[in-house]
N, CA and C atoms as a LAMMPS dump frame, in Angstrom:
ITEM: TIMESTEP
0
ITEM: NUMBER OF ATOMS
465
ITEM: BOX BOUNDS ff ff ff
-5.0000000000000000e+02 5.0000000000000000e+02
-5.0000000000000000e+02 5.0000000000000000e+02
-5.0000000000000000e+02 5.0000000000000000e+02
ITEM: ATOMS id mol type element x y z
1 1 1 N 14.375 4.819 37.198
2 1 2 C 14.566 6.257 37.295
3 1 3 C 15.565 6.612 38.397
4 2 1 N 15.205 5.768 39.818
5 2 2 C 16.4 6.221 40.787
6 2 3 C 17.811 5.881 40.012
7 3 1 N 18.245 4.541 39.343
8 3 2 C 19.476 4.187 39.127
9 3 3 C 19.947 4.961 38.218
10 4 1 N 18.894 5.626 37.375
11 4 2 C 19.289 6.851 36.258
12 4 3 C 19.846 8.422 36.694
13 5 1 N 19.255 8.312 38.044
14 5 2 C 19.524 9.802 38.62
15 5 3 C 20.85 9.397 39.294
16 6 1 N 20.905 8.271 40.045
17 6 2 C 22.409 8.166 40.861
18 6 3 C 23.322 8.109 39.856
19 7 1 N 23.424 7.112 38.738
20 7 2 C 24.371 7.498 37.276
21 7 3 C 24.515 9.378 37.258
22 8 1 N 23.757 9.985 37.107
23 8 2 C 23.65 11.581 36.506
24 8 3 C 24.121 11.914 37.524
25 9 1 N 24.14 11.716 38.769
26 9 2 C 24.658 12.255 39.939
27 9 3 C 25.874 11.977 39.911
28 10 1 N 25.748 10.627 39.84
29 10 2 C 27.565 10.046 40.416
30 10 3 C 28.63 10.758 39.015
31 11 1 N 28.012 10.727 37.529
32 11 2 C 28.956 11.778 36.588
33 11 3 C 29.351 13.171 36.974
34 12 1 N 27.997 13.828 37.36
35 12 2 C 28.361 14.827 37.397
36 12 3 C 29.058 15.179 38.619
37 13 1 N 29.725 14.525 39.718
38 13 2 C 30.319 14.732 40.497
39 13 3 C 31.802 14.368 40.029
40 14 1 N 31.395 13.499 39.344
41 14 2 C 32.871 13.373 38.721
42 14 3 C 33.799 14.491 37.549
43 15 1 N 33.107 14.788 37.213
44 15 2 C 32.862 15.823 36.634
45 15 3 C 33.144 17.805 37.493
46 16 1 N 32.583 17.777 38.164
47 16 2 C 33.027 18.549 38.777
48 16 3 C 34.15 18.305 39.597
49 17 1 N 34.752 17.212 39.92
50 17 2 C 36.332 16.936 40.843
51 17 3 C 37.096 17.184 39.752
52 18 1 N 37.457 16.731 38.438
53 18 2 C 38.029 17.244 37.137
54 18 3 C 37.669 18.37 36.971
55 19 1 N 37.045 19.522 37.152
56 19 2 C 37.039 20.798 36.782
57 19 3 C 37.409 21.443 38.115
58 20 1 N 37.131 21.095 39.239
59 20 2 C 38.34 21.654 40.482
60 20 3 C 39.462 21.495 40.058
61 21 1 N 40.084 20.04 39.669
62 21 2 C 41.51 20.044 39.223
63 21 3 C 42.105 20.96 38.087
64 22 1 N 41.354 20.545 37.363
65 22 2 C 41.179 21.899 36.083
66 22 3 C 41.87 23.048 36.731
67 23 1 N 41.073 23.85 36.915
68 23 2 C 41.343 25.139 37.521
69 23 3 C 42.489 25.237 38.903
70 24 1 N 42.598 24.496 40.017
71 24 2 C 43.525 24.361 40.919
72 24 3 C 45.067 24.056 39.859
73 25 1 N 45.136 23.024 38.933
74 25 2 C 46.531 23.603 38.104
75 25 3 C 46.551 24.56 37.322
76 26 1 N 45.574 25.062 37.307
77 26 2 C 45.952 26.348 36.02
78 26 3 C 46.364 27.564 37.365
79 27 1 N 45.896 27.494 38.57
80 27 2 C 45.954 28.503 39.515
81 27 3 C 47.512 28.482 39.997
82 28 1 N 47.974 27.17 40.144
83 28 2 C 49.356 26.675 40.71
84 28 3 C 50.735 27.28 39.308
85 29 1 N 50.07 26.867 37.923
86 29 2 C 50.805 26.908 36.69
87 29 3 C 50.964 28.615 37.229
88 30 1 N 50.36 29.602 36.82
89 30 2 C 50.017 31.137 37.061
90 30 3 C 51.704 31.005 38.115
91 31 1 N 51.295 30.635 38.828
92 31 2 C 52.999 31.067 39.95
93 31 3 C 54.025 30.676 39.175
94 32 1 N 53.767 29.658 38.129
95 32 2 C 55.568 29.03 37.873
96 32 3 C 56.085 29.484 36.492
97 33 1 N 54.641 30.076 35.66
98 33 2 C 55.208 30.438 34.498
99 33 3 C 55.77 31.68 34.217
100 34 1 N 56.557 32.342 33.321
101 34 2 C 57.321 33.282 33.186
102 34 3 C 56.709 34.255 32.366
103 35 1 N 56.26 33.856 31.379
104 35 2 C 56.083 34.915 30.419
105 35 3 C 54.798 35.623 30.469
106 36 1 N 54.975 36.629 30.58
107 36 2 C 53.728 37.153 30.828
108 36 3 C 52.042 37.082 30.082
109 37 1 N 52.082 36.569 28.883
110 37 2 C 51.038 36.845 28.196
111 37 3 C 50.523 34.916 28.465
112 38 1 N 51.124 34.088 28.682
113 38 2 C 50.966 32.985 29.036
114 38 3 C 50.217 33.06 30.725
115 39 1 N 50.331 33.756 31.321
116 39 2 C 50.422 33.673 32.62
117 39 3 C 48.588 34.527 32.168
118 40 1 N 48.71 35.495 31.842
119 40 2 C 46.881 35.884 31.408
120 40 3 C 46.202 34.801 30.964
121 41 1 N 46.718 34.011 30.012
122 41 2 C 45.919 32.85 29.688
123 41 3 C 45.427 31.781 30.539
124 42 1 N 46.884 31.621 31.304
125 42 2 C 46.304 30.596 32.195
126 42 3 C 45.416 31.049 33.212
127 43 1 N 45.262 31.997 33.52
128 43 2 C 44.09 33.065 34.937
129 43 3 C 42.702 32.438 34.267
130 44 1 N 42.931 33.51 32.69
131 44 2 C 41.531 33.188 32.078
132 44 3 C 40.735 31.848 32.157
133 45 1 N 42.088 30.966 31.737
134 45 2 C 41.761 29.313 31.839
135 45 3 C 41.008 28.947 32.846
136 46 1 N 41.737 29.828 34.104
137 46 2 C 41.087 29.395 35.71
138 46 3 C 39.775 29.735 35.866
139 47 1 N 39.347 30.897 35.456
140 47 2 C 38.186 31.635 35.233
141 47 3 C 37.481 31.008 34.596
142 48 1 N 37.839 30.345 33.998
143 48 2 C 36.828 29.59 32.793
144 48 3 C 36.167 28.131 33.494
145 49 1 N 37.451 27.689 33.923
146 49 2 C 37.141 26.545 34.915
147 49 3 C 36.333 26.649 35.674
148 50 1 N 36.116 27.782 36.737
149 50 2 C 35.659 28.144 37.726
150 50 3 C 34.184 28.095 37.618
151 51 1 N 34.106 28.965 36.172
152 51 2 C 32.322 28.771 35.638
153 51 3 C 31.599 27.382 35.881
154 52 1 N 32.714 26.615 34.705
155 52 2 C 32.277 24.923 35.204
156 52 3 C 32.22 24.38 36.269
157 53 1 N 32.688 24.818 36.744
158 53 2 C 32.585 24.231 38.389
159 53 3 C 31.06 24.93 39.37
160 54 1 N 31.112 26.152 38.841
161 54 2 C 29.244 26.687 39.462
162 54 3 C 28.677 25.854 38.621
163 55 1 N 28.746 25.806 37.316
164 55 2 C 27.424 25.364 36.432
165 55 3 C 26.747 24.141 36.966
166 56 1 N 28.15 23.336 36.738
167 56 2 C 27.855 21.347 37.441
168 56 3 C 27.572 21.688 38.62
169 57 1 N 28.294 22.826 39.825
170 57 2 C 27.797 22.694 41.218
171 57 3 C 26.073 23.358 40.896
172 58 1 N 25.359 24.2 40.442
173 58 2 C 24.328 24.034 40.289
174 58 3 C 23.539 23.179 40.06
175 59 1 N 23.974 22.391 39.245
176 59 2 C 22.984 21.372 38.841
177 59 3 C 23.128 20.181 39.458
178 60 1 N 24.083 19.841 40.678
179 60 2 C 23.792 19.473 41.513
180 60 3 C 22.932 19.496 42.478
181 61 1 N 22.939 20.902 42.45
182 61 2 C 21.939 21.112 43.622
183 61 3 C 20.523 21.447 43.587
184 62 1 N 20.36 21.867 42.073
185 62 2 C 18.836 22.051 41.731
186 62 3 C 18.211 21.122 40.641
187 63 1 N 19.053 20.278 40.483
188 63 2 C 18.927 19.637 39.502
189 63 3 C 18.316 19.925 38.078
190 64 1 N 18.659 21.078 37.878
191 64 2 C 18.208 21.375 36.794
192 64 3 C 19.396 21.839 35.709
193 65 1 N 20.008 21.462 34.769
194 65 2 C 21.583 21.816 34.106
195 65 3 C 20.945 22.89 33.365
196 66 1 N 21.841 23.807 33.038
197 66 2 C 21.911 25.159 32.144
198 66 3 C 22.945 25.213 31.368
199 67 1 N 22.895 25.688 29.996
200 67 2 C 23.931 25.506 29.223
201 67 3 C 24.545 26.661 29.57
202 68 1 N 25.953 26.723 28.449
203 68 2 C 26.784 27.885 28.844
204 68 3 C 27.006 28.5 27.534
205 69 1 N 27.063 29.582 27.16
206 69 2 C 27.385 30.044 25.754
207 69 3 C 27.877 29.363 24.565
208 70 1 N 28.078 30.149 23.76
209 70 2 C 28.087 28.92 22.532
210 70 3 C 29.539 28.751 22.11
211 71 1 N 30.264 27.605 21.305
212 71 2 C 31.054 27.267 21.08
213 71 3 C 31.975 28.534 20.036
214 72 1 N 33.164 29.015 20.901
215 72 2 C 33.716 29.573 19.778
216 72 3 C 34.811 28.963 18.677
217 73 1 N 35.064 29.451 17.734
218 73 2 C 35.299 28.653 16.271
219 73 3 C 37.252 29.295 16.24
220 74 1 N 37.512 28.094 16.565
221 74 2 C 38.806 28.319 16.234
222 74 3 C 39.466 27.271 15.57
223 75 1 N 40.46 27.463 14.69
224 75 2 C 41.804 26.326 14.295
225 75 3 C 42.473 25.781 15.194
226 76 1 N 42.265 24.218 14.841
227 76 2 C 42.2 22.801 15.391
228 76 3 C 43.483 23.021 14.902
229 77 1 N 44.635 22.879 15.531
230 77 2 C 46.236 22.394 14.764
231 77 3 C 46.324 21.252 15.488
232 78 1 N 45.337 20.338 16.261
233 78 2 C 46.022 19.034 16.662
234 78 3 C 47.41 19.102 17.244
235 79 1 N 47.762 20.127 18.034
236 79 2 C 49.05 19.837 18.509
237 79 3 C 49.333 18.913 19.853
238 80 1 N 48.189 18.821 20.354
239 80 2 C 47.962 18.159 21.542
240 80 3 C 48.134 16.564 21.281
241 81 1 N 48.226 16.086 19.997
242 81 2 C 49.001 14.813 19.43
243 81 3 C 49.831 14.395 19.328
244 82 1 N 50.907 15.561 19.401
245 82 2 C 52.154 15.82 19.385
246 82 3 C 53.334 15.583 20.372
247 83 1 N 52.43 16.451 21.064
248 83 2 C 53.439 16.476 22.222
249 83 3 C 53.529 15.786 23.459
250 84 1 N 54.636 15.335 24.083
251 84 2 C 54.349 14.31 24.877
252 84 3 C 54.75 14.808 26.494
253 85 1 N 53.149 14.976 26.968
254 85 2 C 53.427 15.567 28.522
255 85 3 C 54.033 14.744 29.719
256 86 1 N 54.865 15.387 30.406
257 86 2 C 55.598 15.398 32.139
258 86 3 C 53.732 14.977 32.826
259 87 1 N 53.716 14.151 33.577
260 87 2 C 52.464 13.843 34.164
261 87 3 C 51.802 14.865 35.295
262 88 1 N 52.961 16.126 36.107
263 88 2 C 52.621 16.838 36.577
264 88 3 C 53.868 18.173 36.91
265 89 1 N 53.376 19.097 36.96
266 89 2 C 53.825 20.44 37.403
267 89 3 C 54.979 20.557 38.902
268 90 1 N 55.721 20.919 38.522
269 90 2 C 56.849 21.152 39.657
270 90 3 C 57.666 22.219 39.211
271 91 1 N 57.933 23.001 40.917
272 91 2 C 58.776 23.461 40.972
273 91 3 C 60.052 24.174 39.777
274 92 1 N 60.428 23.247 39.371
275 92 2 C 61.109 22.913 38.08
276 92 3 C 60.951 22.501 36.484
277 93 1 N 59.217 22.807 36.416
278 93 2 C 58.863 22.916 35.058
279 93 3 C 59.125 24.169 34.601
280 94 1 N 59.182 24.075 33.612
281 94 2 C 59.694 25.074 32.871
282 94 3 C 58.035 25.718 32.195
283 95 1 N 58.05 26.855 31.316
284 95 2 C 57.061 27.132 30.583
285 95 3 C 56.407 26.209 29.775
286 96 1 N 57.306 25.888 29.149
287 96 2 C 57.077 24.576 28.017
288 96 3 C 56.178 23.788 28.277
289 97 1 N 57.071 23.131 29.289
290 97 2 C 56.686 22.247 30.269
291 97 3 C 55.21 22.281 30.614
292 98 1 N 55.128 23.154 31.09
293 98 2 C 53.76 23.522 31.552
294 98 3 C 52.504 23.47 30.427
295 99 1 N 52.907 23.941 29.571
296 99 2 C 52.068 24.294 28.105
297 99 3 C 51.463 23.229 27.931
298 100 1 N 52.274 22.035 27.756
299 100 2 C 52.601 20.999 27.522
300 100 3 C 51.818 20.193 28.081
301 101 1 N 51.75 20.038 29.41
302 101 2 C 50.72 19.315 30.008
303 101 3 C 49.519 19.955 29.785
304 102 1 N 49.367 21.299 30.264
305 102 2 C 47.87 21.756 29.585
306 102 3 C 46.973 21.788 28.698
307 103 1 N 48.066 21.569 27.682
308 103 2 C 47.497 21.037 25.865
309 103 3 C 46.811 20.007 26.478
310 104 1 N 47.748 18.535 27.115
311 104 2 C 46.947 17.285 27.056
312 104 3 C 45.941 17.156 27.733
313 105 1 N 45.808 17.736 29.636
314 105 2 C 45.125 18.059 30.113
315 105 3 C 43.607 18.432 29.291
316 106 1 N 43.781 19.27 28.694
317 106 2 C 42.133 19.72 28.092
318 106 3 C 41.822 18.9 27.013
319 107 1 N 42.948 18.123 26.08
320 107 2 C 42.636 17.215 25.077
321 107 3 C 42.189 15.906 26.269
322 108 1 N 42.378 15.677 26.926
323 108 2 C 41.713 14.143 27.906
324 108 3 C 40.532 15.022 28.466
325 109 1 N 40.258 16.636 28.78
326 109 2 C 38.688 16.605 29.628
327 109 3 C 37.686 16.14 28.036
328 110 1 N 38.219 17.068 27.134
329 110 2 C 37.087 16.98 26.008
330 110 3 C 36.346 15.613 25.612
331 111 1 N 38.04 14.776 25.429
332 111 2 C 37.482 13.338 25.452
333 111 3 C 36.552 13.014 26.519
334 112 1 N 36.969 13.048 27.625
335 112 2 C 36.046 12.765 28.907
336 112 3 C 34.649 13.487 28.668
337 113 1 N 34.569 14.257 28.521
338 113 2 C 33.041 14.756 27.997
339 113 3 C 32.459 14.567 27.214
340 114 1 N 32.932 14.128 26.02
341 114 2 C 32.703 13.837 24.198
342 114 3 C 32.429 12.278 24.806
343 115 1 N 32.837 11.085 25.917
344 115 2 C 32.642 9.726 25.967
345 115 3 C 31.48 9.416 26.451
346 116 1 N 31.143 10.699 27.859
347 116 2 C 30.432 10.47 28.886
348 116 3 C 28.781 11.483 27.987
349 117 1 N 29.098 12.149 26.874
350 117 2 C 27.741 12.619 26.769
351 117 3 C 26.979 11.314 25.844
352 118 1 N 27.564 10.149 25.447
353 118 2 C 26.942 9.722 24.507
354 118 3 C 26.152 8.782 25.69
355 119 1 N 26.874 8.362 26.737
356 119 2 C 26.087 7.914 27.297
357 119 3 C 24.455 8.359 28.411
358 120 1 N 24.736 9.652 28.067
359 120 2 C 23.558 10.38 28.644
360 120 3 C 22.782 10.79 27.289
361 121 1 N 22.332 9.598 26.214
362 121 2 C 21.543 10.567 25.275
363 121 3 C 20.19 10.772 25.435
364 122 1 N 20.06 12.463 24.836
365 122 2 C 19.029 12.478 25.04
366 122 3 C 18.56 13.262 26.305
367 123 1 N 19.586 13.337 27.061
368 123 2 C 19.162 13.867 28.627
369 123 3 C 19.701 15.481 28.411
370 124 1 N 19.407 16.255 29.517
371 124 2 C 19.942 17.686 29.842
372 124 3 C 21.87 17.04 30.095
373 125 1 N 22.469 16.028 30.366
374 125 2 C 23.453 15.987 30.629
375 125 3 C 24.314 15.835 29.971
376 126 1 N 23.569 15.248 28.6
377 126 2 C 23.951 14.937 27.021
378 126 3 C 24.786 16.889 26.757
379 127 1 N 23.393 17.054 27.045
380 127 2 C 23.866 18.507 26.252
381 127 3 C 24.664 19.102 26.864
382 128 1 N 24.852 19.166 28.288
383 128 2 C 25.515 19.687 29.179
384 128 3 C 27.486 19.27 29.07
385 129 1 N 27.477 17.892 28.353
386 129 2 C 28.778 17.48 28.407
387 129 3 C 29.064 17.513 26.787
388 130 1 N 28.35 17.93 25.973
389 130 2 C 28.697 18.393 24.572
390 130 3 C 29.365 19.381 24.748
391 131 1 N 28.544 20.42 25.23
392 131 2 C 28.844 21.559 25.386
393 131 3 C 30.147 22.343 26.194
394 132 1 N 30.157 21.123 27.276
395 132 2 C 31.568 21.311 27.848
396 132 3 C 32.916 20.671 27.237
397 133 1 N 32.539 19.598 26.493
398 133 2 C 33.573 19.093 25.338
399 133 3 C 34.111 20.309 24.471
400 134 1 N 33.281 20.767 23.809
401 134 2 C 33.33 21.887 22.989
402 134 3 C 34.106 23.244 23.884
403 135 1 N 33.823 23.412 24.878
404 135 2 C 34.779 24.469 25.382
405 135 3 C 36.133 23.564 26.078
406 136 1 N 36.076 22.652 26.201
407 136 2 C 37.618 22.573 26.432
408 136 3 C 38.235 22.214 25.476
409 137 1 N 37.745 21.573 24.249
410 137 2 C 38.452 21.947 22.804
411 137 3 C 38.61 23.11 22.909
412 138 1 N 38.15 24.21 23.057
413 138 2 C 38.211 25.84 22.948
414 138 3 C 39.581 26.064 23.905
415 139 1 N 39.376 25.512 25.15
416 139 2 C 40.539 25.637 25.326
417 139 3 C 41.994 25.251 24.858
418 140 1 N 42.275 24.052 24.791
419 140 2 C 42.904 23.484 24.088
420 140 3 C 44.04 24.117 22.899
421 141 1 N 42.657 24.486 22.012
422 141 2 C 42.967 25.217 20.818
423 141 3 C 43.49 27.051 21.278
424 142 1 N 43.134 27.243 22.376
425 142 2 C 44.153 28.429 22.794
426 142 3 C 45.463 27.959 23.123
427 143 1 N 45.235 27.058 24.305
428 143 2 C 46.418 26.741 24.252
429 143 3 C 47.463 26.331 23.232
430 144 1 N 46.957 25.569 22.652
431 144 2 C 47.755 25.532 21.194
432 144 3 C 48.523 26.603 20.269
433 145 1 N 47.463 27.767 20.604
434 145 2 C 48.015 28.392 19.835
435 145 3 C 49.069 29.478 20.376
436 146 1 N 49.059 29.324 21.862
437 146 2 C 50.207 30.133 22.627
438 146 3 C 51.058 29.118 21.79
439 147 1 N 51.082 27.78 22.287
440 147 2 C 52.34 27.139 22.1
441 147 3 C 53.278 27.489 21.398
442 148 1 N 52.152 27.311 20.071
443 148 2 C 52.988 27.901 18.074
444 148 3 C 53.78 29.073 18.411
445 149 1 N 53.196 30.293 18.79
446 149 2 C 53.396 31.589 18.784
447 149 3 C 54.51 31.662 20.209
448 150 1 N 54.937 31.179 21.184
449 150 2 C 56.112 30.36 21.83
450 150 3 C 56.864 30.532 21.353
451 151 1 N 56.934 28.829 21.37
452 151 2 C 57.815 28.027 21.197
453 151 3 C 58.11 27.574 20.035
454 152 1 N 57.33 27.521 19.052
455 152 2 C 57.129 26.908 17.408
456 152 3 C 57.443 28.12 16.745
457 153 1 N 58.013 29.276 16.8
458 153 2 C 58.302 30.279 15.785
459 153 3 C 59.1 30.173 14.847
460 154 1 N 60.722 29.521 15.702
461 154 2 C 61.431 29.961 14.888
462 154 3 C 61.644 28.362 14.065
463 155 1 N 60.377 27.549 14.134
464 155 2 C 60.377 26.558 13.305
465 155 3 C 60.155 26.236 12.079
């Protein structure tokens, strides 16, 4: 039982350092991008992050996890397959640019959550990293769909 709780501990800390990062580039992206309706998204993004980051910091500390609302239903265009991201944000990214990494960014947390819940089955952490899989697909799939509506128009 202890080596089961230090596992649940030691994830979910990991877990929450990826959702600081999360949100600390979407906060940094907000300064470099241009267009305005991109620049709301990415806030929201931050906002969204931010939740995850109380939720896991709660359940750190009370050990008790709480889910978070339910999955909303959007079109999967898989673009995050596509495209091939700059490893980080500078100065000199462009919008694109930026998009770009953020697509992959949330396509690697989901995975990271979709890998790490199978190994908690069965537990509150199972559900806890489904559930966060499922919203950063959610994200994802926004992002995606700025992209199209972008950059993919006049394609």
């Amino acid at each position: 039982m202890v080596e089961e709780q230090l596992d649940r501990e030691k994830i979910l800390h990991i877990a929450l350092d990826k959702e600081t990062e999360a949100r600390d580039f979407y906060m940094q992206a907000v300064d470099l991008v241009k267009i305005l309706g991109t620049k709301a998204l990415l806030r929201e993004l931050a906002k969204m992050e931010q939740g995850h980051i109380d939720l896991i910091t709660k359940a750190l500390e009370t050990g008790v996890v709480e889910t978070i609302g339910r999955p909303v239903e959007i079109q999967d265009i898989r673009l995050s397959d596509y495209l091939i991201p700059e490893e980080q944000i500078t100065n000199k990214s462009t919008s694109q640019d930026i998009m770009t990494i953020a697509i992959q960014r949330e396509a690697r947390a989901e995975k990271f959550y979709t890998d790490f819940a199978g190994s908690f089955q069965g537990s509150d952490v199972e559900s806890l990293f489904r559930r966060l899989a499922g919203e950063e697909s959610n994200h994802r799939g926004w992002l995606e769909k700025e992209y199209e509506d972008v950059y993919m128009k006049e394609m």
